[in-house]
N, C-alpha and C positions, 0 to 999 in steps of 0.2 A: 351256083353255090359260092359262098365268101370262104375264107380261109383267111386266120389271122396265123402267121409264120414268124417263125425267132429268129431277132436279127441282134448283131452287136451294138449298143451305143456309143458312136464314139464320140460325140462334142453336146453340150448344151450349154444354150444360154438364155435362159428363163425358161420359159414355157416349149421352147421350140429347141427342137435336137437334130444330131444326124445321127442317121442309124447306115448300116452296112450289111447289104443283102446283095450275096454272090460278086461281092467286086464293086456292087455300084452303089453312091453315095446318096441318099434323100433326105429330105428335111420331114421331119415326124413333129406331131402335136405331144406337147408332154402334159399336158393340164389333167391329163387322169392321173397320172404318176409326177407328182411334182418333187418325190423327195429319189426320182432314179435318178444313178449316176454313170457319168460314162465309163467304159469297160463293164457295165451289167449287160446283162443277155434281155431284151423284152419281145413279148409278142406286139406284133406289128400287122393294125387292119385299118384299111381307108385311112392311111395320113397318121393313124394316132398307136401313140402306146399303149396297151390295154392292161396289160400286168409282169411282171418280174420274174422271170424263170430263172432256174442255175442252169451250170455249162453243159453239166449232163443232159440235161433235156434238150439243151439248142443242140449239141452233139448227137444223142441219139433222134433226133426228129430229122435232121441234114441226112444223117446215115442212110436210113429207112427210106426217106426220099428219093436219095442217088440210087439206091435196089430197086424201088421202083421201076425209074425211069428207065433202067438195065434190062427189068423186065419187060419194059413193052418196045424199048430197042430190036430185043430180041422175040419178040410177038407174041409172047408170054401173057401179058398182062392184059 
């Protein structure tokens, strides 16, 4: 199963950006979203931008996530 996840953008230049997921820096495709900018929230699959989230969503989807993992930490899940 693929999962596209909200990450932050922080630099572009042209078509190609870097986005910021848990700490770590990667170079992302911007060609679907050419008019994002850094400091936007985007989902992020296979290399590429896929569409424009706000903070709330990249916030509550990190939330949800970290519950998860708590849950099957503890055997729960």
């Amino acid at each position: 199963m693929c999962l596209a996840v909200p990450v932050k953008l922080v630099s572009k230049d042209g078509a190609r950006g870097e986005i910021e997921l848990s700490g770590v820096r990667r170079r992302a495709d911007l060609r679907l979203l050419p008019d994002a900018a850094p400091g936007q929230y985007v989902l992020f699959h296979a290399g590429f931008a896929i569409q424009v989230v706000d903070e709330t969503y990249y916030r509550e989807y990190w939330q949800l996530r970290n519950q998860f993992e708590e849950l099957k930490r503890a055997g729960q899940a």
